[in-house]
C-alpha positions as CSV (number, residue, x, y, z in Angstrom):
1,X,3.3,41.0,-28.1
2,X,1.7,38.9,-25.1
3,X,-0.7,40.9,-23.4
4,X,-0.3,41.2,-19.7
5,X,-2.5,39.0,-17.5
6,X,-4.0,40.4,-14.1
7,X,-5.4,37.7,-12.5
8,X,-9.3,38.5,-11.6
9,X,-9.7,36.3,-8.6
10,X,-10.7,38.5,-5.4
11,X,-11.1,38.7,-1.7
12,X,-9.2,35.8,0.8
13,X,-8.6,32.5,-0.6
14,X,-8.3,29.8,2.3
15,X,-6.3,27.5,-0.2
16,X,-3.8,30.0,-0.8
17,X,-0.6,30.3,1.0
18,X,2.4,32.3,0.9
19,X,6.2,31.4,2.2
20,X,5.5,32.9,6.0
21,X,1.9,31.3,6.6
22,X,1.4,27.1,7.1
23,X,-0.2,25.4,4.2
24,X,-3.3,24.8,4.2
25,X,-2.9,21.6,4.4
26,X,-0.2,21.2,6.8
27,X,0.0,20.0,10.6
28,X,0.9,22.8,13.1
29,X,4.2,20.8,15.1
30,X,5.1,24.1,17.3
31,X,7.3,26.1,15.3
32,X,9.3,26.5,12.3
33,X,13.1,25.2,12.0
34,X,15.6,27.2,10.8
35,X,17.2,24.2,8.8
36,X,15.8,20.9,7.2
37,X,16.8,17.9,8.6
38,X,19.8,16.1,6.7
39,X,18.5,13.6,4.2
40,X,22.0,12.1,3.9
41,X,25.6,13.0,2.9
42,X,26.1,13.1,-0.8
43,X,28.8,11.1,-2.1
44,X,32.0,12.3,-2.1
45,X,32.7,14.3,-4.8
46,X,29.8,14.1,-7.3
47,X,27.7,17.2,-6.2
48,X,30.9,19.2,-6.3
49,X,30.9,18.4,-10.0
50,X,27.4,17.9,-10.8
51,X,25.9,19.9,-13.8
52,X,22.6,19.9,-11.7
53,X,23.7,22.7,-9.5
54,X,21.7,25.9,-9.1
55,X,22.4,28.8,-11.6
56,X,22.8,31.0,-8.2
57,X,25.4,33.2,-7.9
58,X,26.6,30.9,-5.1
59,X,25.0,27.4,-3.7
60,X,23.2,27.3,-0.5
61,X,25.7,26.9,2.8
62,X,24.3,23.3,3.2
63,X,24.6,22.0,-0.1
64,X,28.4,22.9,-0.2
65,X,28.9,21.3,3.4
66,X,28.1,18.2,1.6
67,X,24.3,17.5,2.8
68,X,22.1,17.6,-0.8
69,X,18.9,18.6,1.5
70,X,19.5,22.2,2.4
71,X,17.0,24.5,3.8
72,X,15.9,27.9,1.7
73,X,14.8,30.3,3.9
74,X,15.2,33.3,1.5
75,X,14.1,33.5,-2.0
76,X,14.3,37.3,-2.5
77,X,17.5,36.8,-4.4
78,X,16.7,34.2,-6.8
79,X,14.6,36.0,-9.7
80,X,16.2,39.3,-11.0
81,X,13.3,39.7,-13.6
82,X,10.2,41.2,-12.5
83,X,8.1,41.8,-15.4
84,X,6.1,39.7,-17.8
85,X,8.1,40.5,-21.0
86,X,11.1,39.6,-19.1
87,X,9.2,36.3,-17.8
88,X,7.6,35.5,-21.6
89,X,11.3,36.1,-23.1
90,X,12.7,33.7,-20.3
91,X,9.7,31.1,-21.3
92,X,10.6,31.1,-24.9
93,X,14.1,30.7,-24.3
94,X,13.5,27.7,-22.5
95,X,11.3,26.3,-24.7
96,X,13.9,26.1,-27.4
97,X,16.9,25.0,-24.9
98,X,16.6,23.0,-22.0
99,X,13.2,22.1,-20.6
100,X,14.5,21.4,-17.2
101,X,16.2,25.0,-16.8
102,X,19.7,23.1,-15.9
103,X,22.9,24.7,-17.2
104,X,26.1,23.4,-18.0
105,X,29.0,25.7,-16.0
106,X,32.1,24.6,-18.8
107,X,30.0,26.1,-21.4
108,X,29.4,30.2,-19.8
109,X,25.9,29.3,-19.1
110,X,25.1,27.7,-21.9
111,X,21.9,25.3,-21.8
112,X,22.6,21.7,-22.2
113,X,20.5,18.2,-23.3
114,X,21.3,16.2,-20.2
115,X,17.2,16.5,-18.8
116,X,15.3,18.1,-22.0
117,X,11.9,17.1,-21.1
118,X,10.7,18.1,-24.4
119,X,13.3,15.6,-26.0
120,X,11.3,13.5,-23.6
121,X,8.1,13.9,-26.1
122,X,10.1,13.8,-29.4
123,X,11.1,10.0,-28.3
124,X,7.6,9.1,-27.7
125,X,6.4,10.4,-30.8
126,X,9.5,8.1,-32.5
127,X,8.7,5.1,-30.9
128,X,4.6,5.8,-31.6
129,X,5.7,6.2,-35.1
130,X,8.4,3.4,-35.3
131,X,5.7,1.3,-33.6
132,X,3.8,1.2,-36.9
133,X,6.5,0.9,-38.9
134,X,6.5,-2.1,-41.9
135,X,9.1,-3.5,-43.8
136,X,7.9,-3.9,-47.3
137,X,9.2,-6.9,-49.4
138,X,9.4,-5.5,-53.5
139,X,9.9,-9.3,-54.7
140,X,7.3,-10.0,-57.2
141,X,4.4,-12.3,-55.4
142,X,5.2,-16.3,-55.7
143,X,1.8,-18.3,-57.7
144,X,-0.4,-19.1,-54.9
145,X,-0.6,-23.4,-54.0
146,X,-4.5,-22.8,-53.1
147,X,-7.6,-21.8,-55.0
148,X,-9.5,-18.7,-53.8
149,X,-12.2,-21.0,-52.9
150,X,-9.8,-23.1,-50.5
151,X,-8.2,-19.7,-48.9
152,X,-11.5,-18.8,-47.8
153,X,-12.5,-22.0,-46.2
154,X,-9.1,-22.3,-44.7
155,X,-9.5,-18.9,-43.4
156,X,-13.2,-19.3,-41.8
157,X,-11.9,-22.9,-40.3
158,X,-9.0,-21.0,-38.7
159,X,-11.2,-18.1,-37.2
160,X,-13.6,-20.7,-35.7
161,X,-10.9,-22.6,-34.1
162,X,-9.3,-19.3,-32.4
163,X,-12.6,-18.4,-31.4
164,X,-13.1,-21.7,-29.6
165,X,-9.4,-21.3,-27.8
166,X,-9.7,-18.1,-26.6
167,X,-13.0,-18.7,-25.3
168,X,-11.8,-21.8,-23.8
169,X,-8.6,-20.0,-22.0
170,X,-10.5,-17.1,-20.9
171,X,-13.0,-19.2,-19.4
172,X,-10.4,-21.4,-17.1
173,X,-8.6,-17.4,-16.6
174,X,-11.3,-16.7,-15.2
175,X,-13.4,-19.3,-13.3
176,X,-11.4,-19.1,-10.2
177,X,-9.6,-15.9,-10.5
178,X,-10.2,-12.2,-11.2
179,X,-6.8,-11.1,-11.1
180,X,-6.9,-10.1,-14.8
181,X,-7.8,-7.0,-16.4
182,X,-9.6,-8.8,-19.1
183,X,-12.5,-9.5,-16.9
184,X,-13.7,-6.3,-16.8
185,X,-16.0,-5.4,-19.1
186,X,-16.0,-1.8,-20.9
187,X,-19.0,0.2,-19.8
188,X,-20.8,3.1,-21.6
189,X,-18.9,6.1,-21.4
190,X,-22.7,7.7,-20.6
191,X,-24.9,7.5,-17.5
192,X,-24.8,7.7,-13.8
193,X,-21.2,6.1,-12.4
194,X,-23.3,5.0,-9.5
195,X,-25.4,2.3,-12.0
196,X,-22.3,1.2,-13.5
197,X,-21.2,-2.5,-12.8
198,X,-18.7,-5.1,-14.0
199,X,-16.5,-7.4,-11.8
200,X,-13.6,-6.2,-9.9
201,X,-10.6,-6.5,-12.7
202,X,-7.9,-7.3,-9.9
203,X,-9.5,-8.9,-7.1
204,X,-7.1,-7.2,-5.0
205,X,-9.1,-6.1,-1.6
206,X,-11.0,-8.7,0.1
207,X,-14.2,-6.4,0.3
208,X,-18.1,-7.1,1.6
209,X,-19.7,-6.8,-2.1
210,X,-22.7,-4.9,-0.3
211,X,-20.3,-2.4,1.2
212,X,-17.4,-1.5,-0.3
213,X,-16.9,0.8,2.9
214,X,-15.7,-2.5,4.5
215,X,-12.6,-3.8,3.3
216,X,-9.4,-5.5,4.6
217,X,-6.2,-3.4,5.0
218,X,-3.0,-4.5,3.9
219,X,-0.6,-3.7,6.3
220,X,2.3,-3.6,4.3
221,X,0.7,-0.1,3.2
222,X,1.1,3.2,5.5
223,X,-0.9,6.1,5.1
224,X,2.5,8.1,4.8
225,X,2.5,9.9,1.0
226,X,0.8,13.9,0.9
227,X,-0.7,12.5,-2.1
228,X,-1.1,10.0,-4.8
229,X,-0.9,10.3,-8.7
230,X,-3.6,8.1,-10.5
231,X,-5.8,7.6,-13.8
232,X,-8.4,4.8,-13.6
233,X,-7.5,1.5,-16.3
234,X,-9.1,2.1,-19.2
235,X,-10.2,5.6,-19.1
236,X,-8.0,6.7,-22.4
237,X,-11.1,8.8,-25.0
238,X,-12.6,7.7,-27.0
239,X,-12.0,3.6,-25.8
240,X,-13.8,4.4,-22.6
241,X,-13.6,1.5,-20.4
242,X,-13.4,2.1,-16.9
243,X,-15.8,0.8,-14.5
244,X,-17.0,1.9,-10.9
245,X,-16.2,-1.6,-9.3
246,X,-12.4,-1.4,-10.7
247,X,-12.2,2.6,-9.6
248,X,-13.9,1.8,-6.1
249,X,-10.8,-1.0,-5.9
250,X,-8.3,1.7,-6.4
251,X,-9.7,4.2,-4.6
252,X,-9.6,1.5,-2.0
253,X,-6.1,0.3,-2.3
254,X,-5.1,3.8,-2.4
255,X,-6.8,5.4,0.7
256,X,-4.2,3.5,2.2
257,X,-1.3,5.6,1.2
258,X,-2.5,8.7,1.1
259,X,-5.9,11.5,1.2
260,X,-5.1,13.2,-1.8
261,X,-5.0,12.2,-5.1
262,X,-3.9,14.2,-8.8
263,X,-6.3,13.1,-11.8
264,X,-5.0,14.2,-15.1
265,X,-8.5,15.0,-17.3
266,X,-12.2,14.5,-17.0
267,X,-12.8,12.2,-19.9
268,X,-14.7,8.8,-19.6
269,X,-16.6,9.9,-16.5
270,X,-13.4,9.4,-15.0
271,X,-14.6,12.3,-11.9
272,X,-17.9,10.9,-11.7
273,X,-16.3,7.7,-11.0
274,X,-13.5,8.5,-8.4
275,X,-15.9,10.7,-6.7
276,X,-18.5,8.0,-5.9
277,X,-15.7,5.7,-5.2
278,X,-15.0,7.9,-2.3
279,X,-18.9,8.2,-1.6
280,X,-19.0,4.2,-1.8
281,X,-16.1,3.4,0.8
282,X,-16.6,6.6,2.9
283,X,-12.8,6.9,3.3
284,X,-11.0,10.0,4.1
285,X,-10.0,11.8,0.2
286,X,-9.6,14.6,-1.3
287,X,-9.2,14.6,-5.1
288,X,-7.8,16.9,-7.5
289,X,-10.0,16.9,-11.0
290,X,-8.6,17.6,-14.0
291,X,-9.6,19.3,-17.2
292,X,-6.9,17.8,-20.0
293,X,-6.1,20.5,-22.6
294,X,-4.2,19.9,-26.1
295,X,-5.2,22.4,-29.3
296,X,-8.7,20.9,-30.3
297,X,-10.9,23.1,-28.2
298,X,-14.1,20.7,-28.4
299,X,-11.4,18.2,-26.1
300,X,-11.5,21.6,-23.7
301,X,-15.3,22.0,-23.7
302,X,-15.9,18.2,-23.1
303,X,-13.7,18.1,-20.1
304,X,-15.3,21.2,-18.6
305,X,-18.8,19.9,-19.3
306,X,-17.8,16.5,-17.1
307,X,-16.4,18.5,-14.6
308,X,-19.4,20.4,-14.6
309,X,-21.8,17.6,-14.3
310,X,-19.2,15.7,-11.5
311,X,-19.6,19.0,-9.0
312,X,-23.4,18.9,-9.5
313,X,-23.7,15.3,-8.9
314,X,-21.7,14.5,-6.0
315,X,-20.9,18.3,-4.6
316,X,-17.9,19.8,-3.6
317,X,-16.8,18.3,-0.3
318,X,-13.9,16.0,-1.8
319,X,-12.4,18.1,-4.4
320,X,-9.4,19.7,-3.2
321,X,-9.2,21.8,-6.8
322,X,-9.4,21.6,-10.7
323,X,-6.1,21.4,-12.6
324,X,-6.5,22.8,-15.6
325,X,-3.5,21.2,-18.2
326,X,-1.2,19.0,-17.8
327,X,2.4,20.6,-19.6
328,X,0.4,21.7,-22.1
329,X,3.4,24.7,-22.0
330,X,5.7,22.2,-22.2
331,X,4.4,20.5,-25.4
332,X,4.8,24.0,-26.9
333,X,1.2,25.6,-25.2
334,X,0.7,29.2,-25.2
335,X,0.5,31.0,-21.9
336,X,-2.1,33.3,-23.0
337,X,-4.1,30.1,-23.8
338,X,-3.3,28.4,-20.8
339,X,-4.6,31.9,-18.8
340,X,-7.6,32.1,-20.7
341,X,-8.5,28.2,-20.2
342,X,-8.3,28.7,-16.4
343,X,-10.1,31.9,-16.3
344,X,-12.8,30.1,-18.1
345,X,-12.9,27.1,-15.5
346,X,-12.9,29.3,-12.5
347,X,-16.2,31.5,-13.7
348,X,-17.8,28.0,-14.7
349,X,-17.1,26.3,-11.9
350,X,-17.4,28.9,-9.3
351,X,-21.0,30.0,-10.4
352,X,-22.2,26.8,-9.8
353,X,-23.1,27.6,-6.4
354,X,-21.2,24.7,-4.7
355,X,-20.6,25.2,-0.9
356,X,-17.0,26.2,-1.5
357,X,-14.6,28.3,-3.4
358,X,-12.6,25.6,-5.7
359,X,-9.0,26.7,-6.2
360,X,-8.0,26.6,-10.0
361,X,-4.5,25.8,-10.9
362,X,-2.2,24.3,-13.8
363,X,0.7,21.9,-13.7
364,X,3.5,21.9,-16.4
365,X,7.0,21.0,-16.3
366,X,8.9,22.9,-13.3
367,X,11.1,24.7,-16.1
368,X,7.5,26.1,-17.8
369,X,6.8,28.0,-14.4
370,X,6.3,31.4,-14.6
371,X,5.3,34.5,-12.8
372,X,3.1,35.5,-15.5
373,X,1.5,31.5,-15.3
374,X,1.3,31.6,-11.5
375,X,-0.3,35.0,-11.6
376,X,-3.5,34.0,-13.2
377,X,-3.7,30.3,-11.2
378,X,-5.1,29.3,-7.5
379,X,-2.3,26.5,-7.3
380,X,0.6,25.9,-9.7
381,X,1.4,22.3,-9.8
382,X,5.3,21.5,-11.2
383,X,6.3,18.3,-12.4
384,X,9.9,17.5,-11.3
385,X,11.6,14.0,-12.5
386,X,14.8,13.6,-11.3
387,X,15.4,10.6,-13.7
388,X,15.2,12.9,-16.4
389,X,17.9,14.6,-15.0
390,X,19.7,12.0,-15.2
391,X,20.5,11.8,-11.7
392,X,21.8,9.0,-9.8
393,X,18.8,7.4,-7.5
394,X,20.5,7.9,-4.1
395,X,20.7,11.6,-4.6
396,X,17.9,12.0,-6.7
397,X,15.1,13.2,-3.3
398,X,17.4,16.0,-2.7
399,X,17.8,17.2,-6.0
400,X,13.5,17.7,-6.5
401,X,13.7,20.1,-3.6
402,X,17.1,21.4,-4.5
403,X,15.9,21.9,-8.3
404,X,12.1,23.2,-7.1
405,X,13.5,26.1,-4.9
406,X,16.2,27.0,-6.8
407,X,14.8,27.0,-10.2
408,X,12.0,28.3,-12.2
409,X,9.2,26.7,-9.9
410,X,10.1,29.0,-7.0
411,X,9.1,32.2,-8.9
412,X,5.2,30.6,-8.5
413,X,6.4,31.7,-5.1
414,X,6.5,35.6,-6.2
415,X,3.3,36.1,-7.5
416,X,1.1,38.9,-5.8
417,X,-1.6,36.4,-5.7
418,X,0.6,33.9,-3.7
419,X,-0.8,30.7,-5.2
420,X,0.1,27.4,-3.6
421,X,3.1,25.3,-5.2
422,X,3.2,21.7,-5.5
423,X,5.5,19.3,-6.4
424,X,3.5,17.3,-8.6
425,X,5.3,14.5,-9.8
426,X,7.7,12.8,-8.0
427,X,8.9,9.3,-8.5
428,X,11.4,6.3,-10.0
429,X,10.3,4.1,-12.5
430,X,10.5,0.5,-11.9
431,X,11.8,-0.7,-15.6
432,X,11.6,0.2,-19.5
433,X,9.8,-1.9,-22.6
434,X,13.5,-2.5,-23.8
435,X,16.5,-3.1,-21.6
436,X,18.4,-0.6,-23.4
437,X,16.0,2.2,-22.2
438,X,16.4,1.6,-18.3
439,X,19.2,3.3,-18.3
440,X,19.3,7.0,-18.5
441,X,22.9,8.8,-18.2
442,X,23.7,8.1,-14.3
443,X,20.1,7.1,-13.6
444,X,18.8,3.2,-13.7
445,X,15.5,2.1,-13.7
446,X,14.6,-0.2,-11.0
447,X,12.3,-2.2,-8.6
448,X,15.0,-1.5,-6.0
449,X,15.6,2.0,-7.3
450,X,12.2,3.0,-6.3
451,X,12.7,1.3,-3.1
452,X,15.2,4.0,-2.2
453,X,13.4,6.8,-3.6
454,X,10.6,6.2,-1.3
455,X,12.9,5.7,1.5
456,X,14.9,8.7,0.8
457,X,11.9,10.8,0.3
458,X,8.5,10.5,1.3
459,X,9.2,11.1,4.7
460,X,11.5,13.9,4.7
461,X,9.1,15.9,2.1
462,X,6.4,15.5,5.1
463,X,9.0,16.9,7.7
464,X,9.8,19.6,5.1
465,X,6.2,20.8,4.5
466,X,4.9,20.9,8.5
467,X,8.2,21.8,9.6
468,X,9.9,24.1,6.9
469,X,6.6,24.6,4.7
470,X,8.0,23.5,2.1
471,X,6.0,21.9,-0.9
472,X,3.9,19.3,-0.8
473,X,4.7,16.2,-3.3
474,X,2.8,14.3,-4.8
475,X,4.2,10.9,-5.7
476,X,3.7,10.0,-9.2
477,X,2.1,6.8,-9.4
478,X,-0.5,4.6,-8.2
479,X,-0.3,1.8,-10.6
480,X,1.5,0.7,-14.0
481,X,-0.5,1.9,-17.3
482,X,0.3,-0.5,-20.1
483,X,-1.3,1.3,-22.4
484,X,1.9,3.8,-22.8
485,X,4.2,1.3,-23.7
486,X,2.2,1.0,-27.5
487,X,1.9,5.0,-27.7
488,X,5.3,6.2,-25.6
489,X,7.8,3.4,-25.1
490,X,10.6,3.6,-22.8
491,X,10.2,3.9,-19.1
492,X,7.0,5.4,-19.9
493,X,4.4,3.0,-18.4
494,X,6.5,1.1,-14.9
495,X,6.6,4.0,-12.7
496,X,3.7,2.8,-10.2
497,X,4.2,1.7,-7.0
498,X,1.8,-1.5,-8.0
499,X,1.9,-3.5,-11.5
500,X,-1.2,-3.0,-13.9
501,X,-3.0,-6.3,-11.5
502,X,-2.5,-3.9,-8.4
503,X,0.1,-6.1,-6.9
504,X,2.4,-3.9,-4.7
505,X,6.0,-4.6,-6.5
506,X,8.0,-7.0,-4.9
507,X,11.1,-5.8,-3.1
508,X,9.1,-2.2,-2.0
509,X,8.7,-1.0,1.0
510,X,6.2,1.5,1.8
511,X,7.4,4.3,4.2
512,X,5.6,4.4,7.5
513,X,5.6,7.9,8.7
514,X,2.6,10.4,9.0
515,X,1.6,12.5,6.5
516,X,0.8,16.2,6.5
């Protein structure tokens, strides 16, 4: 039986909220509204017969009036279970079901495939595995025309001419022009991030190369997103590559959009690097670390000894929290692992005698929240993808709040310890490594897609969290990563706002409204 977990972490927490008090991080506007504003009419007909509606015993006044934005003022009624057992059965039965918590009303109840996250992961591992597929031909060998001596001096001819083309081709590439990730160098995975070099891999920010504090602003970006998803190019263990010139690029590009950014795990110096970024182009950001967790617990330890050696480097004054896991639950995690992991990061983090109390949190799959998981965290952080509900882009902003306060993330909201809940992925992706994959049930893949996710969106989540304190989103992500087309497939890799050469995407329009 799963033991019980108390969480240990005592006295007041200032980046702890609860549903009656402003979060922390929110703008006081004079007063709370008793309703949202309206995002937009749904059309006619569809929410009506939507299997994405709440398991509630009824649906929220607004949402059958039409408007697919409501306000939840009350969450008393939504959770009849109180205890853990009841909250570890309700875990498991999600696990085995579906991962997004959505029902199917025709069948009683009955859970159904249309957005199983973890169905998500079993297609990745296929098309890792198909990826290295080969087709074997059984025919017997035919006599080769060559010697053994002339295959080897064919061979060695061959290699010396490809040498000379490539070097040829990547020195006209990049004579004139940086905007190519092959320019930049890997660097040592070891050593200070400050001493680490290589040429900019994009060339993106017209930037004084003695102070990268001075660079020119784009102003097709606004500083209108809560916060920004983002893992540096090339930062994948053990094929450390990253660089501090390419990271102080991002960083920034992205100080732009937003003060807050979500890292995903510690390895390749990958804190060490954003962190003196920030300290490099003095900009206004506050950066969630990350300590990635799977089963090898030497991956754990590694993470928490960069973490470790980030805070006493560079301090504590621009890291908003440490996210321990990233749906580790979902990828069929233990809770009592997950509790033990975070405890662990808190004590060695929080004896480090940094000038602040740094909230420790988790972020999994919104279906994978708990009350027993947000009991033992600072922050709970819940992934919620509309497009793997299959949802149709024009109504998918209403359905991540709809889903997030309706659903299993909302019981985060319960906990005696009243952690803070985020919305931590939210987004559209932009295309697929196969045509046939950017489609997804009612939901297509799309540079203009994301266009009217944004618009739909970013700027009513703002109004929702100063105005309704509601959660904060983040939007999930910075750039393209390339890399998870060969591992994942799909739409895995095109959900960033800017291709993998930090162009913005043509056709998207960046929201200009302020941010919380």
């Amino acid at each position: 039986m799963t033991p019980q977990y108390t969480s240990s972490y005592g006295g007041d927490n200032p980046y702890r909220s609860s549903a009656s008090s402003s979060s922390h991080h929110a703008s006081s506007l004079g007063g709370q509204r008793d309703e949202m504003q309206e995002l937009h009419a749904a059309p006619s007909g569809y929410i009506c017969q939507s299997p994405f509606l709440p398991t509630l015993p009824s649906a929220p006044e607004s949402l059958a009036g039409g408007h697919y934005m409501p306000s939840f003022e009350s969450r008393d009624s939504l959770y009849k279970s109180t205890s853990f057992d009841d909250e570890r059965d309700s875990l498991y039965s999600r696990r085995d079901s579906d991962a997004w918590g959505l029902y199917d009303a025709q069948h009683d109840g009955a859970r159904t495939s249309l957005a199983l996250a973890r169905e998500r992961y079993i297609s990745r591992k296929q098309a890792a595995l198909a990826a290295t597929d080969v087709v074997y031909d059984v025919a017997p060998p035919k006599p080769s025309r060559f010697t053994l001596k002339q295959k080897k001096w064919m061979v060695g001819v061959g290699s010396l001419v490809t040498a000379i083309v490539c070097a040829i081709v990547i020195f006209f590439a990049t004579r004139n022009n940086t905007n190519a990730t092959i320019v930049d160098p890997p660097s040592s995975a070891s050593g200070s991030a400050s001493t680490k070099g290589g040429k900019p891999t994009a060339g993106a920010v017209a930037s004084d190369p003695h102070d990268p504090s001075k660079f020119t602003k784009d102003p097709r970006l606004h500083r209108s997103m809560y916060g920004l998803c983002y893992t540096p190019f090339n930062a994948q263990y053990p094929g450390c590559g990253a660089t501090q010139s390419n990271v102080t690029e991002d960083i920034q590009i992205m100080s732009q959009l937003t003060t807050r950014l979500r890292l995903y795990g510690a390895d390749c110096d990958t804190s060490q690097l954003v962190l003196e970024a920030i300290k490099q182009t003095q900009v206004d950001m506050q950066v969630f670390l990350a300590v990635w967790v799977d089963d090898n617990a030497a991956t754990f330890q590694r993470q928490v000894d960069e973490i470790v050696d980030a805070l006493k480097k560079y301090g504590s004054d621009h890291v908003a929290g440490v996210t321990v896991g990233n749906e580790f639950l979902l990828n069929g995690g233990s809770v009592t692992t997950l509790l033990s992991h975070i405890q662990t990061v808190n004590t060695t983090v929080n004896a480090l005698g940094l000038s602040k109390y740094i909230p420790i949190g988790t972020a999994d799959a919104g279906s994978m929240v708990t009350l027993q998981l947000a009991s033992g965290a600072d922050y709970v952080m819940a992934n919620v993808h509309p497009w793997f509900g299959g949802l149709p882009v024009d109504q998918a902003a209403g359905w991540v709040y709809e889903y997030t306060n309706t659903n299993a993330p909302s019981t985060a909201l319960t906990a005696p310890n009243k952690p803070t809940l985020y919305v931590a992925e939210a987004g559209w992706p932009t295309g697929a490594n196969e045509t046939r994959l950017e489609t997804y049930q009612a939901a297509t893949a799309g540079v203009a897609e994301l266009n009217t996710f944004l618009a739909t969106f970013v700027c009513q989540s703002n109004t929702n969290v100063t105005q309704s304190n509601l959660q904060p989103s983040f939007i999930f992500e910075a750039f393209d990563e390339p890399w998870k087309d060969a591992l994942y497939g799909g739409v895995e890799a095109h959900w960033g706002l800017f291709d993998a050469n930090k162009k913005l995407k043509d056709g998207i329009t960046i929201p200009d409204c302020a941010a919380p």
